[in-house]
N, CA, C, O and CB atoms as a CASP TS submission, in Angstrom:
PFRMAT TS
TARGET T0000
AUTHOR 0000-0000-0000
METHOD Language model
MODEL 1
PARENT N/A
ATOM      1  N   UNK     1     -39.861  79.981 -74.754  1.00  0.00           N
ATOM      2  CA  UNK     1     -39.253  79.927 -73.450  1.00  0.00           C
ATOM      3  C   UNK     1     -40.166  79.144 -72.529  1.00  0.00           C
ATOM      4  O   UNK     1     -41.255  79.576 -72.151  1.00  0.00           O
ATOM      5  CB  UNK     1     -38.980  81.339 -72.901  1.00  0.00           C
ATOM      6  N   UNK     2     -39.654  77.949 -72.183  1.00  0.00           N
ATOM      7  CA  UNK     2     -40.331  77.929 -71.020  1.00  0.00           C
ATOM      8  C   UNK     2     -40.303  77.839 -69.647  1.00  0.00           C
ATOM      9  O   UNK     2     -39.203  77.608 -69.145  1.00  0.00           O
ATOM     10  CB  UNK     2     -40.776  77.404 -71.139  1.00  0.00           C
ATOM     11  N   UNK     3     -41.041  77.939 -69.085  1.00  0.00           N
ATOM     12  CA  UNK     3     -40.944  78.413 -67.337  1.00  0.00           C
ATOM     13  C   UNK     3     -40.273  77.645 -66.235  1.00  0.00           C
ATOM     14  O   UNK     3     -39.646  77.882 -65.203  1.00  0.00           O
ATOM     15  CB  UNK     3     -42.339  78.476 -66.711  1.00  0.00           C
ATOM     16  N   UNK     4     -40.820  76.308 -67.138  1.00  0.00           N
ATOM     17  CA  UNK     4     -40.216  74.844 -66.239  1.00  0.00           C
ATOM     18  C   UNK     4     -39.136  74.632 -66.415  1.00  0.00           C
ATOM     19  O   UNK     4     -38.518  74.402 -65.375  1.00  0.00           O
ATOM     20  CB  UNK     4     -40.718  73.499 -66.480  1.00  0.00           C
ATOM     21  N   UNK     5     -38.405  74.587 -67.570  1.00  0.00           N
ATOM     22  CA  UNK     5     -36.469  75.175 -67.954  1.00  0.00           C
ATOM     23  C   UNK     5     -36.395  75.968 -66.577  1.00  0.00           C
ATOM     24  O   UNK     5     -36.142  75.250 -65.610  1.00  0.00           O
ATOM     25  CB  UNK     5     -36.059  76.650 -69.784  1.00  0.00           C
ATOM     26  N   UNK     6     -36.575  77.351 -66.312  1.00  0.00           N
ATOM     27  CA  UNK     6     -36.096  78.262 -65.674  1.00  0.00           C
ATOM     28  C   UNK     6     -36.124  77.959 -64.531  1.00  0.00           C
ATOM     29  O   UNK     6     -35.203  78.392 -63.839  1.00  0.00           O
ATOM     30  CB  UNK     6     -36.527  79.272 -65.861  1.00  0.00           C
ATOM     31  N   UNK     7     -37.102  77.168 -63.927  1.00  0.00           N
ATOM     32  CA  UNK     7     -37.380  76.657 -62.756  1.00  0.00           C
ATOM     33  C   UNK     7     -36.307  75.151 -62.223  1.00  0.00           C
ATOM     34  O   UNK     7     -36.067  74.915 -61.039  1.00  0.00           O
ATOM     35  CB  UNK     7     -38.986  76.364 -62.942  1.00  0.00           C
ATOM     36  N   UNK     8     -35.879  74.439 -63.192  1.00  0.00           N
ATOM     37  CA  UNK     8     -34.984  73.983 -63.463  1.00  0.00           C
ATOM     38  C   UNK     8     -33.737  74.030 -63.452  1.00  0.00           C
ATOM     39  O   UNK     8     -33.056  73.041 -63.725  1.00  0.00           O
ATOM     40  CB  UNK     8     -35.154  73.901 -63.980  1.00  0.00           C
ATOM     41  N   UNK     9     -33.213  75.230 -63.123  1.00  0.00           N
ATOM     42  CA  UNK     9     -32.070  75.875 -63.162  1.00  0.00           C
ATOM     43  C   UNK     9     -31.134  76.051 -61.595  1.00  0.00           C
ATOM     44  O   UNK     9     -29.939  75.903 -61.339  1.00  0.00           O
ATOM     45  CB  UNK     9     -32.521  77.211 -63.797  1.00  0.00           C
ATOM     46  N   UNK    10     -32.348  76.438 -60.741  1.00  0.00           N
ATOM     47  CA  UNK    10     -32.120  76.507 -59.525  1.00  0.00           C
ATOM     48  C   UNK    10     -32.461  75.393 -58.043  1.00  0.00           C
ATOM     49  O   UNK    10     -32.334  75.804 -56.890  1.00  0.00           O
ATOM     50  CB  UNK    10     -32.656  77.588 -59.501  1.00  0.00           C
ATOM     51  N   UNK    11     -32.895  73.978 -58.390  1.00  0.00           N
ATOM     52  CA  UNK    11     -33.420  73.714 -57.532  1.00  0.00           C
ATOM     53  C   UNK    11     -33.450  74.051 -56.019  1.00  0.00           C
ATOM     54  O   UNK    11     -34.251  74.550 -55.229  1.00  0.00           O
ATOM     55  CB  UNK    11     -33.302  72.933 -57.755  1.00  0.00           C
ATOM     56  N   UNK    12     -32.093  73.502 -55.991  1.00  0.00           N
ATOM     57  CA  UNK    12     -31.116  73.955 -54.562  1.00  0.00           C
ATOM     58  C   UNK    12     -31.682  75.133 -54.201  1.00  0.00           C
ATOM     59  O   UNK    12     -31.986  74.675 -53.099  1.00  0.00           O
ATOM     60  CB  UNK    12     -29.371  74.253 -54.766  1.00  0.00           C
ATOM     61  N   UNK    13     -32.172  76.453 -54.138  1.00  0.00           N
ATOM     62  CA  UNK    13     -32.945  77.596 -54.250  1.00  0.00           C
ATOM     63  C   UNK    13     -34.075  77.437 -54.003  1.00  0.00           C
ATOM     64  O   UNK    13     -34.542  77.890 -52.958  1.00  0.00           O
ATOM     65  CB  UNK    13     -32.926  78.145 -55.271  1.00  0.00           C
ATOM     66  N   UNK    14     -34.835  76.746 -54.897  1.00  0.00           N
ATOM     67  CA  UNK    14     -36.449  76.283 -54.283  1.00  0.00           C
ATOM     68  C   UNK    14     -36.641  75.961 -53.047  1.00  0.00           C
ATOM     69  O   UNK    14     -37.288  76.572 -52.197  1.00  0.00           O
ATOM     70  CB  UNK    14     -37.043  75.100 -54.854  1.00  0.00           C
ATOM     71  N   UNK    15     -35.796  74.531 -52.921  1.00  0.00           N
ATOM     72  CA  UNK    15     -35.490  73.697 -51.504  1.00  0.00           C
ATOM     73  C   UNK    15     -35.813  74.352 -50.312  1.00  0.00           C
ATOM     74  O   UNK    15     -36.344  73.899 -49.298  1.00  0.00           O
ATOM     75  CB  UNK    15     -34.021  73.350 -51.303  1.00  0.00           C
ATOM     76  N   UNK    16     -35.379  75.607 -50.600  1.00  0.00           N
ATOM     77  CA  UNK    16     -35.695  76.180 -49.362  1.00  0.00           C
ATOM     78  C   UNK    16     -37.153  76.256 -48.280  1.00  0.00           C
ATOM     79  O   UNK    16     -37.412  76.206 -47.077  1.00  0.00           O
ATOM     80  CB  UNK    16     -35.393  77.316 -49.716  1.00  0.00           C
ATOM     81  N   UNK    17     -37.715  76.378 -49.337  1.00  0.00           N
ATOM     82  CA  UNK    17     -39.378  76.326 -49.211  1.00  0.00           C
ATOM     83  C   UNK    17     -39.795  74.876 -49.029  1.00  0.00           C
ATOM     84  O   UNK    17     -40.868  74.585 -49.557  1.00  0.00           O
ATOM     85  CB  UNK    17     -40.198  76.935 -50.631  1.00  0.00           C
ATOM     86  N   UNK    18     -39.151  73.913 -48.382  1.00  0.00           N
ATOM     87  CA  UNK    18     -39.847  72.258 -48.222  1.00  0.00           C
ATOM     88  C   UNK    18     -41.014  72.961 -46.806  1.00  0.00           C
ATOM     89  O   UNK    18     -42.045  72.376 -46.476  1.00  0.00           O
ATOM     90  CB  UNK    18     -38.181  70.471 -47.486  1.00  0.00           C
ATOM     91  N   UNK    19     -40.694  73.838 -46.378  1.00  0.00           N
ATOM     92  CA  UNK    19     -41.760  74.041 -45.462  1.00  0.00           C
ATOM     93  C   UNK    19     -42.539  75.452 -45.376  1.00  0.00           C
ATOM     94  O   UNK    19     -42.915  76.172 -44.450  1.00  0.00           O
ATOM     95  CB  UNK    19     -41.202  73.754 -44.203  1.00  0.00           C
ATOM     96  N   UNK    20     -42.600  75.502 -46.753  1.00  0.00           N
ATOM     97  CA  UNK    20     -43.863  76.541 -47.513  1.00  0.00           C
ATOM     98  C   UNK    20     -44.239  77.160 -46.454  1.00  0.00           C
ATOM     99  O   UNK    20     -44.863  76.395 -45.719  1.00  0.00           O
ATOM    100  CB  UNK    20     -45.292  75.849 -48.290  1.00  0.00           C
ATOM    101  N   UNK    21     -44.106  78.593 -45.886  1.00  0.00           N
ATOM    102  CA  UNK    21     -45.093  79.695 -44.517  1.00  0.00           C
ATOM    103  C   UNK    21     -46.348  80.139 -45.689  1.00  0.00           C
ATOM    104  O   UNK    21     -46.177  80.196 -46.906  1.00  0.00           O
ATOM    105  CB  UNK    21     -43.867  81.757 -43.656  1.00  0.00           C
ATOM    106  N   UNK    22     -47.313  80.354 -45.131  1.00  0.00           N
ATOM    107  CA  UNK    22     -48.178  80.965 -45.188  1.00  0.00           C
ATOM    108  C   UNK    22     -48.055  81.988 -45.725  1.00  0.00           C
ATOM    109  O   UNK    22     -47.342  82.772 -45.098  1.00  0.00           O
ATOM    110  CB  UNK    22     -48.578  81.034 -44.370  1.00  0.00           C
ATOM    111  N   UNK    23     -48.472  82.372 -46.706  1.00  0.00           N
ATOM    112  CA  UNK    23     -48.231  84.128 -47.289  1.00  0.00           C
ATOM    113  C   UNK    23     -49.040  85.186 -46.377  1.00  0.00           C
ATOM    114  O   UNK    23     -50.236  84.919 -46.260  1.00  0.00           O
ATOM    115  CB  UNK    23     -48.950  84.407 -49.090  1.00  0.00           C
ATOM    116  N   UNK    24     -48.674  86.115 -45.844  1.00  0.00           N
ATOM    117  CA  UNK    24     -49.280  87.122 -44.895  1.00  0.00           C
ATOM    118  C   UNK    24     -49.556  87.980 -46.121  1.00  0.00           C
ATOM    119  O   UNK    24     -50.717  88.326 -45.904  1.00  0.00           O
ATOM    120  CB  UNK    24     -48.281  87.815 -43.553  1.00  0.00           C
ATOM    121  N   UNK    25     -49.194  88.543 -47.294  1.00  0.00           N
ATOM    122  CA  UNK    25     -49.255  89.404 -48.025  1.00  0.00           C
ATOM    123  C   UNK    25     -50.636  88.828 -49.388  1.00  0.00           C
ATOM    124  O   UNK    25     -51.238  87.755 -49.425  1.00  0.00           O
ATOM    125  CB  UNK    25     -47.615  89.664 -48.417  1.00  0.00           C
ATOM    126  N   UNK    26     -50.734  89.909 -50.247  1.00  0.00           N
ATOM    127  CA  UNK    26     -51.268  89.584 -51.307  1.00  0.00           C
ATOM    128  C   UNK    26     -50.579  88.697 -52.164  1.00  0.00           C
ATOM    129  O   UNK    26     -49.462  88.873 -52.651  1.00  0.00           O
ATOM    130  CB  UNK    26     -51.558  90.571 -51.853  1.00  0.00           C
ATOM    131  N   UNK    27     -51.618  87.364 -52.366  1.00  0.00           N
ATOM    132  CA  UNK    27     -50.573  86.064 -53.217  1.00  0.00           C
ATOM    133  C   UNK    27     -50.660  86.647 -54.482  1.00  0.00           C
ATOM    134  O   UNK    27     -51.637  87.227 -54.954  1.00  0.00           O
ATOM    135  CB  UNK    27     -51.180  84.198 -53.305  1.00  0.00           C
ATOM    136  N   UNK    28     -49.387  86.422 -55.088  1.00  0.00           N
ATOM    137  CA  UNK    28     -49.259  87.049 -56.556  1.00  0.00           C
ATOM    138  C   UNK    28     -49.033  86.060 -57.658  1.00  0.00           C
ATOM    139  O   UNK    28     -49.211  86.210 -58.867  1.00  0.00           O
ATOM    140  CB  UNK    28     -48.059  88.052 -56.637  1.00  0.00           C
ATOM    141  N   UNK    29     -48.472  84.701 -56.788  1.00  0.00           N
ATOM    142  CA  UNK    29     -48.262  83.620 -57.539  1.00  0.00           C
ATOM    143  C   UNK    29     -48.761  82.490 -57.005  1.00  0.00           C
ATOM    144  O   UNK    29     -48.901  82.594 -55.786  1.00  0.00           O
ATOM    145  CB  UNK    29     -47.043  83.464 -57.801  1.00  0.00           C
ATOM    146  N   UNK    30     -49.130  81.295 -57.516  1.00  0.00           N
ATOM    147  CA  UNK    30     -49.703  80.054 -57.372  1.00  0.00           C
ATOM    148  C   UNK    30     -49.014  78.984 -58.041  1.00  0.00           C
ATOM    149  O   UNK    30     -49.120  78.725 -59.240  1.00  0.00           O
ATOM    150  CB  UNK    30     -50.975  80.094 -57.783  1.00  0.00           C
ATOM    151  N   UNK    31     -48.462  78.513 -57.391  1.00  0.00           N
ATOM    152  CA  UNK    31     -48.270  77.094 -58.143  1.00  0.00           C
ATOM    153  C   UNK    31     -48.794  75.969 -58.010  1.00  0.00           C
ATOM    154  O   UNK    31     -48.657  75.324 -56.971  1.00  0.00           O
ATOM    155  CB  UNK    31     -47.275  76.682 -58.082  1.00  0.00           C
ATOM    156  N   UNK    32     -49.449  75.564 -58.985  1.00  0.00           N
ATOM    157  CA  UNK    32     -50.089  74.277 -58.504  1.00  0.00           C
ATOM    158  C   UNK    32     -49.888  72.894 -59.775  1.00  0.00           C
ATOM    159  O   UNK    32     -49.437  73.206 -60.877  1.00  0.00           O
ATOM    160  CB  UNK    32     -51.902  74.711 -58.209  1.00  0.00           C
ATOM    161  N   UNK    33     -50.169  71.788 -59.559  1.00  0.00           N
ATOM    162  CA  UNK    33     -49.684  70.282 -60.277  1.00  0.00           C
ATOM    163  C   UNK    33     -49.075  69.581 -59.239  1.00  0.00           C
ATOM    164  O   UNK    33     -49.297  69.597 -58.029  1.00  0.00           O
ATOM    165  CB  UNK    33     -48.533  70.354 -61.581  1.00  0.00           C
ATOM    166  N   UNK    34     -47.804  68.603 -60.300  1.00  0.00           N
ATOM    167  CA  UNK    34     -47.649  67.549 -59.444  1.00  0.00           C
ATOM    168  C   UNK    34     -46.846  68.233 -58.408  1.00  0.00           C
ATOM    169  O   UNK    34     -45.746  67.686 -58.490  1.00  0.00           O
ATOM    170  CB  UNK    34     -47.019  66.273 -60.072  1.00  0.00           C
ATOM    171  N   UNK    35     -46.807  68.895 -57.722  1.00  0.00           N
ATOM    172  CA  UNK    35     -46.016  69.572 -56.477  1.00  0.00           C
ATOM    173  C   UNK    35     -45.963  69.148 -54.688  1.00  0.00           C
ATOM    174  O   UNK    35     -46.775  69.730 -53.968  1.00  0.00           O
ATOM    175  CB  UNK    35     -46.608  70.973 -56.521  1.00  0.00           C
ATOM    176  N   UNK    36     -45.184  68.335 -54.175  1.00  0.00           N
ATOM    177  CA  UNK    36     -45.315  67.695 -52.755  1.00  0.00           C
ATOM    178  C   UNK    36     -44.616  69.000 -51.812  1.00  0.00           C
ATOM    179  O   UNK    36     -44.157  68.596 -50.743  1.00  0.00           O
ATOM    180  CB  UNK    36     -44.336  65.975 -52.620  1.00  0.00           C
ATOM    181  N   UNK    37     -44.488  70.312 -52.023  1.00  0.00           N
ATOM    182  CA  UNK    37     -44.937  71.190 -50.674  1.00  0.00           C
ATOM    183  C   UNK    37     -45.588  72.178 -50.980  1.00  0.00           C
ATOM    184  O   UNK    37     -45.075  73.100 -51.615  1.00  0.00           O
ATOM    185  CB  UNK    37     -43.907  71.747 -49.816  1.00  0.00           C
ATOM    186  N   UNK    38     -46.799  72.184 -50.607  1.00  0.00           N
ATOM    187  CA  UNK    38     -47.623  73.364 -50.845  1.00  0.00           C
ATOM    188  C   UNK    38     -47.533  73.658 -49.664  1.00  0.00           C
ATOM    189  O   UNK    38     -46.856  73.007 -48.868  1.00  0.00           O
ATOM    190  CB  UNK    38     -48.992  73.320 -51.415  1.00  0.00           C
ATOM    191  N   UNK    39     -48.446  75.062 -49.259  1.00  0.00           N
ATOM    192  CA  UNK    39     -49.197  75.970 -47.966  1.00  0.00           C
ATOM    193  C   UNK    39     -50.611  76.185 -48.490  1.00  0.00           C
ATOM    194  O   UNK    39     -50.910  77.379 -48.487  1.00  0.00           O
ATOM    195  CB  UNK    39     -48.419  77.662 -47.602  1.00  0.00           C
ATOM    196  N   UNK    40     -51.536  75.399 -48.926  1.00  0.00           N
ATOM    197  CA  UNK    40     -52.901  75.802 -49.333  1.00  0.00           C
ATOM    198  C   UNK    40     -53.388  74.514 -50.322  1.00  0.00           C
ATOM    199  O   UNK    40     -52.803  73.475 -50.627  1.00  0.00           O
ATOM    200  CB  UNK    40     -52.875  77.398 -50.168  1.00  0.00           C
ATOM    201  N   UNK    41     -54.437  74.935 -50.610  1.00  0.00           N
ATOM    202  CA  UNK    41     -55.622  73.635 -51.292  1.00  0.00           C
ATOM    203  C   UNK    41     -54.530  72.794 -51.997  1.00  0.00           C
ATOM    204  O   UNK    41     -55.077  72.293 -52.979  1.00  0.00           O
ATOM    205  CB  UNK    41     -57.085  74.271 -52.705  1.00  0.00           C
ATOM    206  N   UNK    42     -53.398  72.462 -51.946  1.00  0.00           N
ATOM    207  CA  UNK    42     -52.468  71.218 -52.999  1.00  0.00           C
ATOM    208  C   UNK    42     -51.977  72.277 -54.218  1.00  0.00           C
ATOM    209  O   UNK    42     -51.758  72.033 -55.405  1.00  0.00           O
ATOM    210  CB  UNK    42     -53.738  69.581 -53.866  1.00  0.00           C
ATOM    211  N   UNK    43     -51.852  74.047 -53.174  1.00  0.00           N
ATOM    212  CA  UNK    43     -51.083  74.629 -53.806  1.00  0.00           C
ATOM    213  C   UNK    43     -49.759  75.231 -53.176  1.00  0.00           C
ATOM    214  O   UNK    43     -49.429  74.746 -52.094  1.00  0.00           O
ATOM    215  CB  UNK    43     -51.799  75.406 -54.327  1.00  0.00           C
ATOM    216  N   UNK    44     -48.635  76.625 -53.928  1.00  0.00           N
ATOM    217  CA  UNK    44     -48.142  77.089 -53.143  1.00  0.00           C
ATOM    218  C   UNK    44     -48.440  78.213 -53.699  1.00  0.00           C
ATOM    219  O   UNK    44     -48.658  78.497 -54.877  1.00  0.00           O
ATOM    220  CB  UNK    44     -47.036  76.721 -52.801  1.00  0.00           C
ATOM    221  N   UNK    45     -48.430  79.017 -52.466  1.00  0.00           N
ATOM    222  CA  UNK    45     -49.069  80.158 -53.340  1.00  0.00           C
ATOM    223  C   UNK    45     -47.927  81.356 -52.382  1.00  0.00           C
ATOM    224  O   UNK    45     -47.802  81.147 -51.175  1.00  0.00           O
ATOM    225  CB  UNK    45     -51.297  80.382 -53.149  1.00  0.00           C
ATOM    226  N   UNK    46     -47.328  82.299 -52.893  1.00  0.00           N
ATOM    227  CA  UNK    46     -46.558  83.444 -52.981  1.00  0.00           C
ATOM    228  C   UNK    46     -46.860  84.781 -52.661  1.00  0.00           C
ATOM    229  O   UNK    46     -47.838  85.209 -53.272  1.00  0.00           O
ATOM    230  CB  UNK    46     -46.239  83.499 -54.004  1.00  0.00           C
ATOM    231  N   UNK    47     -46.404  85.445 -52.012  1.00  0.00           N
ATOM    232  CA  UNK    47     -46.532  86.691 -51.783  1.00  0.00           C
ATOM    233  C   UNK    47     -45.383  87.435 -52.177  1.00  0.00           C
ATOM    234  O   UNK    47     -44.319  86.825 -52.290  1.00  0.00           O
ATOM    235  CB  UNK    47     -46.840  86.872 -50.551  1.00  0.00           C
ATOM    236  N   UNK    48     -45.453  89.160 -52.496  1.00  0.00           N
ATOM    237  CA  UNK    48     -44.063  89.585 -52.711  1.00  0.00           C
ATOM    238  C   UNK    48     -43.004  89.184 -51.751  1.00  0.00           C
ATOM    239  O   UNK    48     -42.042  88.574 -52.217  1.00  0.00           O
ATOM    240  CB  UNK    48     -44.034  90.953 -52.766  1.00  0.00           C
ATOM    241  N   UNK    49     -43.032  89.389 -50.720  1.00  0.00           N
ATOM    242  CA  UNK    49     -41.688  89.405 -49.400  1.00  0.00           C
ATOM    243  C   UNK    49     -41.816  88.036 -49.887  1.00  0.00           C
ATOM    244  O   UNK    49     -41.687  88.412 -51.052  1.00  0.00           O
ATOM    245  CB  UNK    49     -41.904  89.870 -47.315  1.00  0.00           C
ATOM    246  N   UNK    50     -42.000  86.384 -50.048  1.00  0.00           N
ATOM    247  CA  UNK    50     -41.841  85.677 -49.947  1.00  0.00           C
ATOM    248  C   UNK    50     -40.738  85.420 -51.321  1.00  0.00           C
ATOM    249  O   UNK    50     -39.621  84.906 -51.264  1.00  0.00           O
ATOM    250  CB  UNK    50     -42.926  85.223 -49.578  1.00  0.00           C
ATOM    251  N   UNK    51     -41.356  85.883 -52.375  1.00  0.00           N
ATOM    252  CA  UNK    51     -40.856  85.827 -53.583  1.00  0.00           C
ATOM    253  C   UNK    51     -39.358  86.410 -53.927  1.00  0.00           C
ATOM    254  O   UNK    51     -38.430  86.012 -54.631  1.00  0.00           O
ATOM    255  CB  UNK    51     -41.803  86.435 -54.303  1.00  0.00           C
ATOM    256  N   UNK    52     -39.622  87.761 -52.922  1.00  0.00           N
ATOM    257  CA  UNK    52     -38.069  88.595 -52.815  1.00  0.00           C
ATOM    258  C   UNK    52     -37.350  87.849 -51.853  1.00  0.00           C
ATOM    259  O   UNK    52     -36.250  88.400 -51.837  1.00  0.00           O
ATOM    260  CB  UNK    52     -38.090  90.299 -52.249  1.00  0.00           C
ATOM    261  N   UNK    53     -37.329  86.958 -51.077  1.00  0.00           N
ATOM    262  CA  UNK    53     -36.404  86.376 -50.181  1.00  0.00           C
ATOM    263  C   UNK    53     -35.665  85.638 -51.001  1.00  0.00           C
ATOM    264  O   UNK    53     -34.446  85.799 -50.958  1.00  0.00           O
ATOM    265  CB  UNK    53     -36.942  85.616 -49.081  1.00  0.00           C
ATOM    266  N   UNK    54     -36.252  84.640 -51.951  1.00  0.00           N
ATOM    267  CA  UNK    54     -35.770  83.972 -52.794  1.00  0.00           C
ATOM    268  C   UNK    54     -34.167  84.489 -53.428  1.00  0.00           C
ATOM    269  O   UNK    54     -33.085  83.904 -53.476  1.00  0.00           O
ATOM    270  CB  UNK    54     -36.863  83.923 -53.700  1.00  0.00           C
ATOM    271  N   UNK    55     -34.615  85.868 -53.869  1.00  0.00           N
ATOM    272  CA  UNK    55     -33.258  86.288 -54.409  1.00  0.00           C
ATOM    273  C   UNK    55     -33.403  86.318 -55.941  1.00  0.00           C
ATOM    274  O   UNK    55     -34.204  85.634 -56.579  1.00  0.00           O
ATOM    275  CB  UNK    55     -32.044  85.252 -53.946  1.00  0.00           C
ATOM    276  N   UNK    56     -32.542  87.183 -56.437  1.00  0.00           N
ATOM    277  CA  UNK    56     -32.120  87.597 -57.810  1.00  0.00           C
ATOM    278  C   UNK    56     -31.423  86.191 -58.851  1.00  0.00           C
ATOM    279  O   UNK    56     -30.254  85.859 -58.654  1.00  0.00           O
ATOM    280  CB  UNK    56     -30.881  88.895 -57.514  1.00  0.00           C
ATOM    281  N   UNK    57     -32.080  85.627 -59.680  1.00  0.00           N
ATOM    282  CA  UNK    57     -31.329  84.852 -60.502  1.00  0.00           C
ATOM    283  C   UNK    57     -31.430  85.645 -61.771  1.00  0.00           C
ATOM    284  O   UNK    57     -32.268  86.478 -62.114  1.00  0.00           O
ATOM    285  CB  UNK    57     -31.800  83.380 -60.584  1.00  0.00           C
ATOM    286  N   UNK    58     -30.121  85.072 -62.526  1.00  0.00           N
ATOM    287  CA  UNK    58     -30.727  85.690 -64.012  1.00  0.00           C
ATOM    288  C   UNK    58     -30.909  84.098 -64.981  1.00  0.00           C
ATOM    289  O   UNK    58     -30.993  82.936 -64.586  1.00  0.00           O
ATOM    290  CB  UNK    58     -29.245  87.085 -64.960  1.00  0.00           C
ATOM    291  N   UNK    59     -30.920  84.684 -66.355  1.00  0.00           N
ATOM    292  CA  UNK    59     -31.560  83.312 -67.291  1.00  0.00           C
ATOM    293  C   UNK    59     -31.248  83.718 -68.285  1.00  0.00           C
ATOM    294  O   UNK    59     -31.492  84.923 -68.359  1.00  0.00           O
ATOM    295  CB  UNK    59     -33.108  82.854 -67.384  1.00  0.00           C
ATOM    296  N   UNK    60     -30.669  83.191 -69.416  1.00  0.00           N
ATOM    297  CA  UNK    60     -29.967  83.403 -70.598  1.00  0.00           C
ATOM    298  C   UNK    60     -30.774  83.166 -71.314  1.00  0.00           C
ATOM    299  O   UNK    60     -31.737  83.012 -70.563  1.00  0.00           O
ATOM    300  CB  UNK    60     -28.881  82.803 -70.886  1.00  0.00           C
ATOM    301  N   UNK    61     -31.198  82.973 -72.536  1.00  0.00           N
ATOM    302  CA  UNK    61     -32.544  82.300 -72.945  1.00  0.00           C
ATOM    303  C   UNK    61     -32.642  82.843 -74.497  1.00  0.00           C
ATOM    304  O   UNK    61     -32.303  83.971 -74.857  1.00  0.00           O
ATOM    305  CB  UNK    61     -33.994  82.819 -71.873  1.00  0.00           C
ATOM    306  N   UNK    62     -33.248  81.668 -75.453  1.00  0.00           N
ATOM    307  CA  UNK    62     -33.548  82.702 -77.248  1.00  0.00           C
ATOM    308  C   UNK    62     -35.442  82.756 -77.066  1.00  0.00           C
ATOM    309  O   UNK    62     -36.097  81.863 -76.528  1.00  0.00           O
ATOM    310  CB  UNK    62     -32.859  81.247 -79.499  1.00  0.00           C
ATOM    311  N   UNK    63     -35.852  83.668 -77.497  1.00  0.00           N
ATOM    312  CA  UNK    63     -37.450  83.524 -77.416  1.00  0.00           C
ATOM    313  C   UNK    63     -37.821  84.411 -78.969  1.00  0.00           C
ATOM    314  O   UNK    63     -37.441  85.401 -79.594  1.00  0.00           O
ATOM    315  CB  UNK    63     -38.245  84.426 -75.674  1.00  0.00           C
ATOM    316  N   UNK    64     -38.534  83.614 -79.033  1.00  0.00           N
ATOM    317  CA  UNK    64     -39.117  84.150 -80.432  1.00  0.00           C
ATOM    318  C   UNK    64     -39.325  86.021 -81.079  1.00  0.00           C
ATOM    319  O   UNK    64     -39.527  86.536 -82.178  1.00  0.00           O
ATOM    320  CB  UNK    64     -40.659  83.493 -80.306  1.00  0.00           C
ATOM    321  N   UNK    65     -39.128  86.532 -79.634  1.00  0.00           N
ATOM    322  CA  UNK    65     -39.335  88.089 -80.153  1.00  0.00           C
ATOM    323  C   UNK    65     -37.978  89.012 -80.134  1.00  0.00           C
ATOM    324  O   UNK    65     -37.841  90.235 -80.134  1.00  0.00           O
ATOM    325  CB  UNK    65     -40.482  88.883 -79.115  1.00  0.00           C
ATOM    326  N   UNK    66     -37.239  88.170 -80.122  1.00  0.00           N
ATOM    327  CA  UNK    66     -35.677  88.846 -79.889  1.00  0.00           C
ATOM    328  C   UNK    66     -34.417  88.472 -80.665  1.00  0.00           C
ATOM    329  O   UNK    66     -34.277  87.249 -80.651  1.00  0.00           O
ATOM    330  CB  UNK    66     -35.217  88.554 -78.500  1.00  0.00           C
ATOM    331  N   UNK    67     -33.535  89.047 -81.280  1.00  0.00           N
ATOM    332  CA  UNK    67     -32.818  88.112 -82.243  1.00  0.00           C
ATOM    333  C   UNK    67     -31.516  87.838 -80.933  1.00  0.00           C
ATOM    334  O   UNK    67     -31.055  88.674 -80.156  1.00  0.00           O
ATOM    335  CB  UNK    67     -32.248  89.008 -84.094  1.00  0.00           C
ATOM    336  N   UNK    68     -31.255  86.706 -81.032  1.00  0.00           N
ATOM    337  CA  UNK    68     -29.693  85.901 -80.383  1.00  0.00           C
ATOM    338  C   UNK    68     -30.547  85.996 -78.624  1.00  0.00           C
ATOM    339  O   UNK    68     -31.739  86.164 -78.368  1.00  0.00           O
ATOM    340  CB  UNK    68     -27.483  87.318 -80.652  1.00  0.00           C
ATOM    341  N   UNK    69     -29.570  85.841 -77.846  1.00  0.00           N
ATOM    342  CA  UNK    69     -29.800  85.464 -76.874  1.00  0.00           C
ATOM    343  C   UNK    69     -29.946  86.553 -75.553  1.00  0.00           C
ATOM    344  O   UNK    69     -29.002  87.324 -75.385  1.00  0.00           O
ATOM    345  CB  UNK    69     -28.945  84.566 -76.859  1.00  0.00           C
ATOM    346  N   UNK    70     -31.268  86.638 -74.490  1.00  0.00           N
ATOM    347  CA  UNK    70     -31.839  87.480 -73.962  1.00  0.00           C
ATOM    348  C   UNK    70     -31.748  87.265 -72.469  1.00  0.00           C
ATOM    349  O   UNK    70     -32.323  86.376 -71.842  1.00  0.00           O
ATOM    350  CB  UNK    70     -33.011  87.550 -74.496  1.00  0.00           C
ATOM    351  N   UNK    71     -30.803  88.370 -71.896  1.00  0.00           N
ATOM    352  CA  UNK    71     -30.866  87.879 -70.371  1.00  0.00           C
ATOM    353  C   UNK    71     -31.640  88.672 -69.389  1.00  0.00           C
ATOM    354  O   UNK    71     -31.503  89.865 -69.120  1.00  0.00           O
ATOM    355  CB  UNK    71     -29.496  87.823 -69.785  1.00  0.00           C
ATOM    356  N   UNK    72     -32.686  87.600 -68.774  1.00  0.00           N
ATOM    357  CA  UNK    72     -33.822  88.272 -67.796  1.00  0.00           C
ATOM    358  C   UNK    72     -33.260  88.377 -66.471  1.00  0.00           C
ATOM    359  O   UNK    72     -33.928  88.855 -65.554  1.00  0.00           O
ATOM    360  CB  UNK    72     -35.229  87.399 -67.668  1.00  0.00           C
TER
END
C-alpha cells in the first residue's frame, strides 16, 4: 500500500490547506519533500484538530496481510 496512492485520491481536499495555519496543538504529522505549502522549515506539519477538520475519507486497497480487498 502506498501512502502517495491514498493521498492521491483526494486532492481537491488537500487544497484546502494552500494556506497551511500554524498547528497550536501537538504536531503528530510532518510532511516534508517536494511540497510548495508548508507552515515550518519547508515542512507541513499537523496537529489533531487540524487533521480532524480535514474529514473522514475511506480507501479500498489489497495489502499484503489481508486476503481480497481492505477498507480503511
Amino acid at each position: 500500500m502506498s501512502l502517495g496512492g491514498a493521498l492521491a485520491l483526494r486532492p481537491a481536499r488537500l487544497g484546502a490547506y494552500r494556506n497551511i495555519a500554524c498547528s497550536s496543538g501537538k504536531k503528530i504529522l510532518k510532511i516534508s519533500g517536494k511540497i510548495s505549502n508548508t507552515n515550518g522549515d519547508s515542512i507541513a506539519a499537523f496537529d489533531r484538530a487540524m487533521l480532524e477538520a480535514l474529514g473522514m475519507v475511506a480507501l479500498e486497497t489489497t495489502t499484503p496481510w489481508f486476503t481480497g480487498k481492505v477498507r480503511f
